[in-house]
C-alpha positions in Angstrom: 0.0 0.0 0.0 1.4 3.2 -1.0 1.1 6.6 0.5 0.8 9.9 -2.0 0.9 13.4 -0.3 -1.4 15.7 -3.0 -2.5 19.4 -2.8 -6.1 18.9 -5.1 -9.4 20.3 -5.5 -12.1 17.8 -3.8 -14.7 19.0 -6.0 -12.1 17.6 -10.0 -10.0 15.0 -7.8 -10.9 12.0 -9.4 -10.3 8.7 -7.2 -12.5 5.2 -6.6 -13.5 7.1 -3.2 -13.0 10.9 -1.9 -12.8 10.9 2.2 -13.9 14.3 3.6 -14.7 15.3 7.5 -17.9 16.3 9.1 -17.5 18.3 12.6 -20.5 17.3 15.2 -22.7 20.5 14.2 -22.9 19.8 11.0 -20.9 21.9 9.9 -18.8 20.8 6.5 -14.8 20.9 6.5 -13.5 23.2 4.0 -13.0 20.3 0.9 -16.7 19.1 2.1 -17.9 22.8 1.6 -16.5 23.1 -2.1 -18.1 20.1 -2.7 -21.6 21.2 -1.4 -21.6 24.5 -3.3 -20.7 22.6 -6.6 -23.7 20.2 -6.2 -25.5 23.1 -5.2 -26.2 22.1 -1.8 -27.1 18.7 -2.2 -24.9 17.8 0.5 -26.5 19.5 3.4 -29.9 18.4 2.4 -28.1 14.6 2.3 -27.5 15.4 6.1 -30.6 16.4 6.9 -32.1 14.2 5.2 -30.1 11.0 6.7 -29.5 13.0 10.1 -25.8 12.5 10.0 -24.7 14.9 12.8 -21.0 14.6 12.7 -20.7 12.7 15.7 -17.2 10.9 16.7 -17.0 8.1 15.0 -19.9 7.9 12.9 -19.4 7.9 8.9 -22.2 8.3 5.8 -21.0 6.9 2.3 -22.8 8.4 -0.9 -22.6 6.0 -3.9 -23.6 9.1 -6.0 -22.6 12.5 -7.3 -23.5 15.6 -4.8 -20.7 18.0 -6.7 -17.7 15.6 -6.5 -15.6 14.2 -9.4 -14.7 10.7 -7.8 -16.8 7.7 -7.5 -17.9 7.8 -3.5 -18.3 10.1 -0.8 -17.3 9.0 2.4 -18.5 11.6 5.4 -16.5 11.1 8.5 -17.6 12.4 12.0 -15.2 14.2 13.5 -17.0 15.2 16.6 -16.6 18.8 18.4 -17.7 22.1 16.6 -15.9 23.2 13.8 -14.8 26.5 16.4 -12.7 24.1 18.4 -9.9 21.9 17.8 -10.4 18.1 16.7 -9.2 15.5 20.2 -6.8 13.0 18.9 -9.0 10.4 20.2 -11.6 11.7 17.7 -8.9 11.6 14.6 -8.5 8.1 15.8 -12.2 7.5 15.7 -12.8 8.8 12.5 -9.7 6.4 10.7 -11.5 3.5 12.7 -14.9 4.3 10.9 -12.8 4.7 7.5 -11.3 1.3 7.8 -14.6 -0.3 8.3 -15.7 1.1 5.3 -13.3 0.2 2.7 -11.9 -3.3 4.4 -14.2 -5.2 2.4 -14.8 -2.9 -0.3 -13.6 -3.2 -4.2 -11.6 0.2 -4.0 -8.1 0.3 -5.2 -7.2 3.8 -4.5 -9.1 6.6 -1.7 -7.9 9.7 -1.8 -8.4 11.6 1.7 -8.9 15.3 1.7 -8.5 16.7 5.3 -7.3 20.2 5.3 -8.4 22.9 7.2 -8.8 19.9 10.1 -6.5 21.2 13.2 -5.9 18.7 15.7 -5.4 20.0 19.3 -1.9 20.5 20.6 -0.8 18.6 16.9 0.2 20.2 13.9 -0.3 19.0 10.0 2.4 16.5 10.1 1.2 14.3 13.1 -1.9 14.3 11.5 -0.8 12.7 8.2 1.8 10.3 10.4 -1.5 9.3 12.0 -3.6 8.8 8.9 -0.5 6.5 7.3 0.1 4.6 10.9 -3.3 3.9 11.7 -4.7 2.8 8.3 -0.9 0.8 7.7 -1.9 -1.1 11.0 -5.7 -1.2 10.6 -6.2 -2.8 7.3 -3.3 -5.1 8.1 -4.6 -9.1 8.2 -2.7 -12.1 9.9 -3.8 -14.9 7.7 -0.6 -17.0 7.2 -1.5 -20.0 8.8 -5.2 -20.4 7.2 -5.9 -22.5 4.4 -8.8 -20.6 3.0 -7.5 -17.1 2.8 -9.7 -14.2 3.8 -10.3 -11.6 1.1 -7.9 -9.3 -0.1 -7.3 -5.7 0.7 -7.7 -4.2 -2.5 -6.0 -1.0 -1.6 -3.1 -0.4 -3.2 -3.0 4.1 -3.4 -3.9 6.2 -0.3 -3.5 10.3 -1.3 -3.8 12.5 1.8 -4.4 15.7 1.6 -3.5 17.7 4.9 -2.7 21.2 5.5 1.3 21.8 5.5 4.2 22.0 2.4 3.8 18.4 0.2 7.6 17.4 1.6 6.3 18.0 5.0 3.3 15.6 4.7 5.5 13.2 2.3 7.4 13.0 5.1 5.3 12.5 7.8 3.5 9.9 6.0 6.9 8.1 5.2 7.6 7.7 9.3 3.8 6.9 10.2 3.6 4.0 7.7 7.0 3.0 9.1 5.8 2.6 12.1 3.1 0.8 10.8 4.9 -1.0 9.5 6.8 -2.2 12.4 4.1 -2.8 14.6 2.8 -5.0 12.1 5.7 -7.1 12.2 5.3 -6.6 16.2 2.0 -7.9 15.7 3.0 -11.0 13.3 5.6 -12.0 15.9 3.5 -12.1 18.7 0.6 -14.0 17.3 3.1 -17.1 15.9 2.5 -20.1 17.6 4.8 -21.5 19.7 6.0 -24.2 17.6 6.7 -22.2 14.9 8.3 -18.9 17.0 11.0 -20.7 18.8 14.0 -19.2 20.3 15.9 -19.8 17.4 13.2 -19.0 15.0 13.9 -14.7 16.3 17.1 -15.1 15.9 16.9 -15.7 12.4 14.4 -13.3 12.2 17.0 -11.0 13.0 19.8 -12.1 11.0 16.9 -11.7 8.0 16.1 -7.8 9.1 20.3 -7.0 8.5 20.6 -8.9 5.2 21.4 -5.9 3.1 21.6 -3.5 5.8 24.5 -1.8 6.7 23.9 -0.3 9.5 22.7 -3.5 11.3 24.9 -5.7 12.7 23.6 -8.9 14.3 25.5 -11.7 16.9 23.3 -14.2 18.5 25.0 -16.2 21.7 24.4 -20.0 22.1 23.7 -21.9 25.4 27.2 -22.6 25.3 28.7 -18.8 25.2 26.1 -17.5 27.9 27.4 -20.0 30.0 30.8 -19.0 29.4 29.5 -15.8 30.4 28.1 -16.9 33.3 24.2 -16.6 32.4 23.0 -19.1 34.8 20.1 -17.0 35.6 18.8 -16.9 31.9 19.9 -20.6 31.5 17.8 -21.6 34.1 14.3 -21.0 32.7 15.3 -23.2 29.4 16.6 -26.0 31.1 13.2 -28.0 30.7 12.9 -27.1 27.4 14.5 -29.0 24.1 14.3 -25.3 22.5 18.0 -24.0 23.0 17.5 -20.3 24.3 19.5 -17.8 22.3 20.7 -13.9 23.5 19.9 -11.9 20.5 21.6 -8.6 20.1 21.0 -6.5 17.1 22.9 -3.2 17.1 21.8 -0.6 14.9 25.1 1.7 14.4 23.4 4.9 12.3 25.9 7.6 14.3 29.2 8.1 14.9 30.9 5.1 17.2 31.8 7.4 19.7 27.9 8.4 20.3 27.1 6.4 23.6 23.6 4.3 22.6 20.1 3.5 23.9 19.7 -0.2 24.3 16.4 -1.9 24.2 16.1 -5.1 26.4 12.7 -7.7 25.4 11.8 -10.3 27.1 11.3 -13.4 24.1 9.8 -15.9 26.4 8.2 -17.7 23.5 5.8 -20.0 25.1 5.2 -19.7 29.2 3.8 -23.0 30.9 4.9 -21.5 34.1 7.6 -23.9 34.4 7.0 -26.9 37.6 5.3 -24.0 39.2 2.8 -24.7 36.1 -0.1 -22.3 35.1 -4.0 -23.2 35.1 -4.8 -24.8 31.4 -7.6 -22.2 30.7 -6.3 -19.5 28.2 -2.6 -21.1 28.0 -2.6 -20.9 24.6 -2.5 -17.0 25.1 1.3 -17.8 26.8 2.4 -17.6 22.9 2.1 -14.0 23.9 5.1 -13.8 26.3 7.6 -12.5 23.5 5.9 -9.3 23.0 8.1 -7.6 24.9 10.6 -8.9 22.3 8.2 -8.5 19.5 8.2 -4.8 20.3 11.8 -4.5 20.1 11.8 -6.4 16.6 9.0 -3.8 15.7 11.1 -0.9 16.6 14.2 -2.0 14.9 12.1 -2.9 11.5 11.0 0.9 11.5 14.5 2.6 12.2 15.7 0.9 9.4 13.3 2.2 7.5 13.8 5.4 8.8 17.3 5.7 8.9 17.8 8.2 11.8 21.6 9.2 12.9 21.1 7.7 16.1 22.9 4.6 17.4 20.6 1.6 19.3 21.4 -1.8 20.2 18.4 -4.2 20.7 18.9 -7.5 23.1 16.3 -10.1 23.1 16.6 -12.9 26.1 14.6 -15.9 24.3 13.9 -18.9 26.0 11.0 -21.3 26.3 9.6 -22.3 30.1 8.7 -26.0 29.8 8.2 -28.2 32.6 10.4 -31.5 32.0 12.7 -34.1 34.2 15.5 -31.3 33.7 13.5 -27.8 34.7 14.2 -25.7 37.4 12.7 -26.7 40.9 10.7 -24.4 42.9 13.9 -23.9 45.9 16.4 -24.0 43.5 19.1 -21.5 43.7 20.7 -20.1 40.7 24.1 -17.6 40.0 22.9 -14.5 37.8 25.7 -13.4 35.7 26.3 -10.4 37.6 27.3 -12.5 40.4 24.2 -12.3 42.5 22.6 -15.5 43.4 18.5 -16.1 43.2 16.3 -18.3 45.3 13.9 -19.2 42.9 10.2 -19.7 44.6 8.4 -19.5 41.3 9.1 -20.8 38.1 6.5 -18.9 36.7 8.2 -15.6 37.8 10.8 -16.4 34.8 10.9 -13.0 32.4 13.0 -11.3 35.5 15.5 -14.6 35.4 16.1 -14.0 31.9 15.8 -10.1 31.8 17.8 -9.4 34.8 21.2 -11.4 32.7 20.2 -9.4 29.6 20.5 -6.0 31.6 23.9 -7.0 32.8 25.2 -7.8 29.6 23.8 -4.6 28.2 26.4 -2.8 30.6 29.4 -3.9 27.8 27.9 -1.4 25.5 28.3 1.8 27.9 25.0 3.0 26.9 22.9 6.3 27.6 19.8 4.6 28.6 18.6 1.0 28.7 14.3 -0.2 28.6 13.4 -3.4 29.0 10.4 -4.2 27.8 8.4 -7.2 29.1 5.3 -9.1 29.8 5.9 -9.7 33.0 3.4 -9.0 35.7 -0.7 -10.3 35.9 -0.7 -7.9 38.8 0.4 -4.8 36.3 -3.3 -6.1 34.4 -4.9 -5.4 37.7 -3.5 -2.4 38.1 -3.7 -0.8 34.4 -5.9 -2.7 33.1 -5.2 -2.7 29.0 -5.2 1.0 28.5 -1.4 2.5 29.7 1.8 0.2 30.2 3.2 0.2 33.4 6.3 2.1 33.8 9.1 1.9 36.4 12.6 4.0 36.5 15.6 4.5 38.3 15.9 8.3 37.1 12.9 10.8 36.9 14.1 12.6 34.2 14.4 9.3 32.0 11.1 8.5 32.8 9.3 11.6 32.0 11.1 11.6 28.8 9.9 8.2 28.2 5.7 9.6 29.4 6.1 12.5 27.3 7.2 10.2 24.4 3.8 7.8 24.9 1.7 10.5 24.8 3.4 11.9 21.0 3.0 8.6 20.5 -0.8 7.9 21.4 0.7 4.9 23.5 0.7 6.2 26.7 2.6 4.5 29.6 1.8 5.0 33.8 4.4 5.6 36.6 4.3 3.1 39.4 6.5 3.3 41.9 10.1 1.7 42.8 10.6 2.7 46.7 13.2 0.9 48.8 10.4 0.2 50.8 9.2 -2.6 49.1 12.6 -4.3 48.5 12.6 -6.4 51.2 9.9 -8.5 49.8 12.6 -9.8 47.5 14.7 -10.9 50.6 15.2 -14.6 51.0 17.1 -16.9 53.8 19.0 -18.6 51.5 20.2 -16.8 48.5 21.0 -13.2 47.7 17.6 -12.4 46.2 14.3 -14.5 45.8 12.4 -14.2 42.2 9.1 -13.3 44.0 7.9 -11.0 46.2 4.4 -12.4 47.2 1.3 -11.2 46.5 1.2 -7.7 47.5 2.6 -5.3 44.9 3.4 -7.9 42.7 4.4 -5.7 39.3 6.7 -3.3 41.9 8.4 -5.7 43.4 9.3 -7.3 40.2 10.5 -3.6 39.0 12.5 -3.9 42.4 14.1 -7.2 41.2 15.3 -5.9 38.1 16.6 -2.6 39.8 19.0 -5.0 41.5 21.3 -5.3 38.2 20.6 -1.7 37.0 22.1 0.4 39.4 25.1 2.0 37.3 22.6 2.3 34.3 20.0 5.2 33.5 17.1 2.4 33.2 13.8 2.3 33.0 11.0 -1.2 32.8 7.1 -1.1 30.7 5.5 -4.0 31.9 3.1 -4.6 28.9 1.0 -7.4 30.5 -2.1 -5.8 29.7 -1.4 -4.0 26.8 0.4 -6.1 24.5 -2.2 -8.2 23.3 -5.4 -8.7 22.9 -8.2 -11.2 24.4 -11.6 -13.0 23.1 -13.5 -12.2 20.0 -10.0 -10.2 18.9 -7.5 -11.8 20.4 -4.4 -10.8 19.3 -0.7 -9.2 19.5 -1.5 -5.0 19.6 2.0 -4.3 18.6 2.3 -1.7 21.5 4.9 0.1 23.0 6.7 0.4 19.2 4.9 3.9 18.7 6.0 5.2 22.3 9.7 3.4 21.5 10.3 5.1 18.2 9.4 7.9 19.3 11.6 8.5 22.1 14.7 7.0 20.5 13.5 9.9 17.5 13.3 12.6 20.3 16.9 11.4 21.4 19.0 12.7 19.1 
């Protein structure tokens, strides 16, 4: 699908369908006025008529010719009066009542005429990065694995036409179907089955996102080398598991060498039994899920590349599965974290933190600026956030509000929790340095607090995207979150 920034004339703009807006007073945008007063008002008495007020959300489509040149007519409802600014939340409405309308439709090109639309707090460019991201990620399909393939998106030519210069818009529509893009391939990641999307399966995903890209460089570590390095923590949760884990690092290298870098750390736990310490059987299959952390940071890397920005990031993706089997980890046992630390661990099921808090420590090699780990780690961060904001922890208020600030840009906004000594001693344990669970209280902080244990040196900060990385019942499904809040503050970073 291909994005076209135009400057036309709604009323001679030929296309298969013609999108204009519709504020909740009825009042017409500008492109839907010209088109009114060249059919001679046939468009307000159409609203009337229908009773299309313009409400959020809410679209009218007109097979017929009420003074435009193209086929269709979509109306979209765009809320508020035409006197005030349009929310975001209502832009976001409108492109979910636009995708409805053409997903199953015959059209091969819809042109979208939006100017004189001002978003609140947002200029022209956001709004056509908006337009390109949502619609990228809306009329995207996962259909891989089915025999009988669903229809087609026929949509092969979107032309936007937003207020700003052409290269502003071409631009901003570049970057928002990048991200698209990559939360697509977020998306395609996380809803892989297990026996497909193995360990080892990522990391050749990775080694296929640098073919032909120079400014990728990819290493993967066996078994065998993060024992060398001492990863018994890591090691531990794929010990029941016939699935070798792998420690993915991709290092995207777009500045100078001496420019230190922000490292991205996912969790890739690509199917989650819960170890010995095994999970109920009801909605296990959702445990397929327990990489998104590490889909995001595939997601994020697919769309630099794209992007190209002079900034320098290296990605590290602790994948493992957690299988219960003759050679698993016990509850009780005690494993040696590469940084030396030893864990008591009570929970097998507690087992992103094992293999996240090995990853952190070996991010410490590349000096960086900042380092995020991203992970599905806590049910208790569902409680707390339900599906709406990711849960976000940090070591350095600064970092963090950089990292808020960058969700709401973004539209993916994230929540501070937070990470007082108080509830460290939780994590204390009689017979090792640190135990992997805190108990039930404040589950999602104290498992912030357990990772803080091998961050101390580093300006780091944890999303726990429990609730927010996928998707349950009737549209089930990886979301491809936190890749728009990600981009966007490595983008702010430079």
């Amino acid at each position: 699908m291909q994005f076209q920034a135009k400057s036309f004339d709604a009323t001679s703009h030929r296309s298969a369908l013609l999108v204009v807006g519709v504020f909740s007073d009825t009042t017409l945008t500008p492109s839907a006025q010209l088109i009114d007063q060249a059919g001679k008002g046939q468009l307000s008495k159409l609203l009337t008529r229908e009773k299309f007020t313009g409400a959020r959300g809410t679209s009218l489509m007109l097979h017929h010719n009420v003074g435009q040149s193209a086929d269709r007519l979509l109306l979209l409802g765009l809320g508020k009066s035409a006197k005030s600014d349009v929310e975001p939340a209502a832009i976001s409405a409108a492109l979910s009542a636009l995708q409805s309308a053409v997903k199953g439709a015959p059209y091969k090109n819809v042109s979208i005429d939006l100017t004189g639309v001002t978003v609140g707090g947002q200029n022209a460019s956001w709004l056509a990065r908006k337009i390109a991201q949502t619609l990228t990620t809306d009329l995207w399909q996962f259909d891989q694995l089915k025999s009988q393939k669903p229809s087609k998106i026929n949509i092969n030519k979107i032309t936007v036409n937003v207020d700003g210069s052409p290269a502003s818009v071409k631009k901003a529509l570049a970057q928002g179907q990048a991200l698209g893009d990559g939360m697509n391939y977020a998306r395609e990641l996380g809803n892989l089955p297990g026996n497909i999307c193995t360990p080892t399966y990522l990391a050749n995903q990775a080694r296929a996102l640098a073919r032909g890209q120079s400014k990728l460089h990819v290493s993967v570590l066996t078994e065998k080398q993060m024992k060398a390095e001492g990863m018994g923590s890591l090691l531990s949760v794929s010990a029941g598991s016939d699935e070798p884990a792998k420690l993915i690092v991709m290092e995207y290298r777009g500045a100078a060498k001496s420019k230190a870098p922000n490292v991205l750390v996912g969790k890739g736990i690509t199917f989650d039994t819960g170890g010995i310490s095994l999970k109920p059987g009801a909605g296990m299959d959702e445990m397929k899920f327990d990489m998104c952390g590490a889909a995001s940071v595939f997601g994020t890397m697919k769309t630099l590349i794209a992007l190209q920005p002079n900034i320098n990031v290296v990605a590290i993706v602790a994948a493992a599965e957690n299988m219960p089997s003759g050679g698993a980890t016990k509850p009780g046992d005690i494993v040696t974290s590469m940084s030396g630390q030893t864990i008591e661990v009570l929970n097998t099921d507690a087992e992103g933190r094992l293999v996240l808090c090995d990853a952190l420590t070996y991010a410490k090699r590349f000096k960086p600026k900042t380092v995020v780990d991203i992970a599905t780690l806590t049910g208790a961060c569902v409680i707390a956030l339900g599906s709406h904001a990711h849960g976000l922890y940090s070591n350095d208020q600064q970092f963090a509000e950089q990292l808020l600030a960058a969700g709401i840009e973004a539209g993916d906004r994230a929540w501070q929790m937070p990470l007082w000594d108080e509830y460290q001693k939780q994590l204390d344990s009689n017979f090792a340095d640190i135990a992997n669970i805190g108990g039930r209280e404040a589950g999602s902080i104290t498992a912030a607090c357990f990772l803080s244990r091998f961050t101390k040196e580093l300006r780091w900060a944890h999303l726990d995207i429990a609730g927010t990385a996928w998707n349950s019942g009737s549209a089930k499904g990886a979301t491809g979150r936190p890749v728009p809040l990600l981009v966007q503050y490595l983008l702010d970073s430079k």
